[in-house]
C-alpha positions as CSV (number, residue, x, y, z in Angstrom):
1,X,55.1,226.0,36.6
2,X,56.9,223.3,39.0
3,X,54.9,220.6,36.2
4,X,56.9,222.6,33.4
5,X,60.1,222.2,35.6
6,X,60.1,218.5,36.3
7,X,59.4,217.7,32.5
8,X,62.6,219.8,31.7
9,X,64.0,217.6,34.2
10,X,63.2,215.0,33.4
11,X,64.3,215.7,29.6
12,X,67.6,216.6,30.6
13,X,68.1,213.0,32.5
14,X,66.9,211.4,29.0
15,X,69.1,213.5,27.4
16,X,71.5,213.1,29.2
17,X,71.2,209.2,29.6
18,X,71.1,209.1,26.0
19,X,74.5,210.9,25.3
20,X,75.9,207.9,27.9
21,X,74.9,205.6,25.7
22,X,76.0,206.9,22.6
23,X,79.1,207.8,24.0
24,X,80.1,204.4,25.3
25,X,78.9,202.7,21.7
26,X,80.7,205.0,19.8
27,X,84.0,204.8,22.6
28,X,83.9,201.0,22.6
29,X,83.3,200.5,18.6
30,X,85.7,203.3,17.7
31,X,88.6,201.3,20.8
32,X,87.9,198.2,18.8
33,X,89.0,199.2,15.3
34,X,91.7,201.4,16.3
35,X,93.0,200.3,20.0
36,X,92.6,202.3,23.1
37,X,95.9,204.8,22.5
38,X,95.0,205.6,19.0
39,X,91.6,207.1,19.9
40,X,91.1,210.8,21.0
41,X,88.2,211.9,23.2
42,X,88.0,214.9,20.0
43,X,87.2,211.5,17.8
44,X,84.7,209.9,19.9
45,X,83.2,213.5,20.2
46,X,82.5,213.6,16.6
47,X,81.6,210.1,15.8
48,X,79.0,210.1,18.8
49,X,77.8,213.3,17.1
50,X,77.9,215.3,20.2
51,X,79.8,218.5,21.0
52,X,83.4,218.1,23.0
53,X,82.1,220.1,26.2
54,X,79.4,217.6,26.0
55,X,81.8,214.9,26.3
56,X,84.0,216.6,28.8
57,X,81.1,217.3,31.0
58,X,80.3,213.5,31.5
59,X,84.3,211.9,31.5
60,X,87.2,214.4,32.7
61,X,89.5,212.1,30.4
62,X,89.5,208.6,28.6
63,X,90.5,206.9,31.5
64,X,87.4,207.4,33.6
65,X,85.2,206.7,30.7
66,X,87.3,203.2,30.1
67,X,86.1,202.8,33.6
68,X,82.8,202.9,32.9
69,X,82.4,201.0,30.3
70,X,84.2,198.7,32.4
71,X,82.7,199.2,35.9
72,X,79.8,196.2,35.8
73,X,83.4,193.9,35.0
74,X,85.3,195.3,37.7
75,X,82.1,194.7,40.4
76,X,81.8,191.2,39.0
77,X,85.6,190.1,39.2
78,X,86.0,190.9,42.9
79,X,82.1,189.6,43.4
80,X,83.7,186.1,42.2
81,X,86.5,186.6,43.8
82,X,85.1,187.0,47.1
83,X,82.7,183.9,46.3
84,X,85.5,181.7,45.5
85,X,87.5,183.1,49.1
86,X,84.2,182.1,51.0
87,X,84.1,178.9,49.4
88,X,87.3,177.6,49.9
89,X,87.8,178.9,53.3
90,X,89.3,175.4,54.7
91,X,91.9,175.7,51.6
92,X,95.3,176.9,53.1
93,X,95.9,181.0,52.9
94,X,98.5,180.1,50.1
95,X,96.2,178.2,47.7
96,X,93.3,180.8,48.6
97,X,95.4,182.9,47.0
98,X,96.4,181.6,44.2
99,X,92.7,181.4,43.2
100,X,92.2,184.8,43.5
101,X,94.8,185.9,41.7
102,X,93.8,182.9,38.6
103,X,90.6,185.0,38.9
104,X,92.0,188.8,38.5
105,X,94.1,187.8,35.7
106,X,91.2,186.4,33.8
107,X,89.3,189.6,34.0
108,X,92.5,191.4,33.2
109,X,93.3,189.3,29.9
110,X,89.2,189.7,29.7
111,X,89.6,193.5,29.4
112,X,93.5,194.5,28.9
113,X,93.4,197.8,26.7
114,X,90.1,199.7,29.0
115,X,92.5,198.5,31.6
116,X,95.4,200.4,30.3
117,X,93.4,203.4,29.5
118,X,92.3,203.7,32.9
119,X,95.9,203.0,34.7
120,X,97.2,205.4,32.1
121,X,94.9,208.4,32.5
122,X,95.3,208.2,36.4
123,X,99.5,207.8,36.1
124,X,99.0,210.9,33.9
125,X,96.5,212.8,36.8
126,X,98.5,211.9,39.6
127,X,100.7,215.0,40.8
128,X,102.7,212.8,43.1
129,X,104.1,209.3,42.2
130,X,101.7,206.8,43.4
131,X,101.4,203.3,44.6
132,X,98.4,202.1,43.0
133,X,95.3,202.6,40.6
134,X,92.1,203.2,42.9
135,X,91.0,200.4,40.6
136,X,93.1,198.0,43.1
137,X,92.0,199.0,46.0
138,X,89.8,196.6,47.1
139,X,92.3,193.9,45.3
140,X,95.2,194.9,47.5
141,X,93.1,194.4,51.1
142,X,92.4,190.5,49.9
143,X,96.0,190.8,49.3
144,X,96.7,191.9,52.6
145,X,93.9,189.7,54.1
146,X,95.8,186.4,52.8
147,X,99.2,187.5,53.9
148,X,98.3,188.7,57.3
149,X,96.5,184.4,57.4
150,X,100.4,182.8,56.1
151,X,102.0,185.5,58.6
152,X,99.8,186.3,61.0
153,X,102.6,188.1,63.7
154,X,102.4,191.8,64.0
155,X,106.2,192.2,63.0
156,X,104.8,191.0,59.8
157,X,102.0,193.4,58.9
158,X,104.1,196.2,57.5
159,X,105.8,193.6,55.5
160,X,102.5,191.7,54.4
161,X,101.5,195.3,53.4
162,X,104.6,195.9,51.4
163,X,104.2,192.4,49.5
164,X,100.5,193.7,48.5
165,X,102.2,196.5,46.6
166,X,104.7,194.9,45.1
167,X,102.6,192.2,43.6
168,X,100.0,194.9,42.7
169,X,102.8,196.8,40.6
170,X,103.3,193.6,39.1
171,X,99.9,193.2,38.3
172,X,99.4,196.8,36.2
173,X,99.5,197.0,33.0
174,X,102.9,198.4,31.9
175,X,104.6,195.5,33.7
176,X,102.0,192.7,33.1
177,X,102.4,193.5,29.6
178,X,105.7,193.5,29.0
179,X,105.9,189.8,30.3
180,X,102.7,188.4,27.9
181,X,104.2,191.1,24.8
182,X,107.8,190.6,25.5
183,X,108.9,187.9,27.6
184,X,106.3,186.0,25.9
185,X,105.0,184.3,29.3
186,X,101.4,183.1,29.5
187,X,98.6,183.9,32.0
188,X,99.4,180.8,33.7
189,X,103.1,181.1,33.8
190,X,103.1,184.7,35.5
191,X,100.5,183.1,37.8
192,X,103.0,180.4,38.5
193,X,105.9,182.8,39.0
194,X,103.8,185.5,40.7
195,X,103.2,182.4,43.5
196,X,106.6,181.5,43.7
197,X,107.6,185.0,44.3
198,X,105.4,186.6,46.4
199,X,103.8,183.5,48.1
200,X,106.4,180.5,48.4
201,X,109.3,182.9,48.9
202,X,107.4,185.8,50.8
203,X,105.6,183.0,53.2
């Protein structure tokens, strides 16, 4: 009997491993022709030939499973991050980072749509208005880490605090956006005027 219970088990992981799989292909092939916006979870549903409770049961909405299919990115861009930090640590705070911030924006022209999808789903989720994607967690205490090094005094830390937010909100996708879409600024440019702002000015 308990043999006959941990092959059902063990079925179900396959199973289940399997519908992963197929659902990320389909996602990612179906967000390549079409964009991220223009797909439905209903059409990746059908395309991935699996029921919509199916889907549901595995990603609550689009966002979290543009986060998946994202997630090994997202580990690697602050892994590099922190390698670069550690091996520039006789750099000055300032220059530090810059680097960082060359970094992030690589991964983020890298992976701009799953990016959106994600920031969109959890603006859409969020009851009250919030600061930041749990996506940038991690980002905005380097943030804080570099400005507490240029301003070390504790009269600054609430300040160095509130100039890792405001450089995160400039770093999300509606407002990043606008400035490559619109404005018609490269990556290096906002890097540029991101460091003048929030680092020449704020130091």
């Amino acid at each position: 009997m308990k043999d006959e219970k941990a092959g059902s088990a063990r079925a179900e992981r396959r199973d289940a491993a399997e519908n992963r799989q197929r659902i990320l292909a389909t996602a990612i092939q179906l967000f390549e022709q079409h964009g991220v916006e223009q797909v439905s979870m209903n059409q990746i549903a059908t395309e991935a030939g699996i029921g919509p409770g199916t889907l549901y049961r595995r990603y609550r909405n689009k966002g979290e499973l543009c986060l998946d299919l994202i997630k090994g990115n997202v580990v690697s861009c602050f892994k590099d991050i922190q390698t670069y930090l550690e091996h520039n640590r006789e750099e000055p705070p300032e220059q530090r980072l810059k680097g960082a911030l060359r970094i992030f924006l690589r991964f983020r022209e890298s992976k701009m749509q799953l990016l959106k999808g994600v920031e969109d789903a959890g603006a859409t989720n969020r009851k009250k208005a919030g600061t930041r994607s749990p996506l940038y967690d991690e980002l905005h205490g380097l943030l804080v880490e570099q400005f507490h090094e240029m301003n070390p005094g504790k009269e600054a830390v609430r300040n160095n605090v509130f100039k890792a937010d405001m450089l995160l909100e400039a770093l999300k996708s509606d407002a990043y956006l606008y400035q490559r879409e619109v404005r018609r600024y490269s990556p290096e440019e906002i890097l540029e005027l991101l460091y003048i702002t929030f680092v020449l000015q704020g130091g």
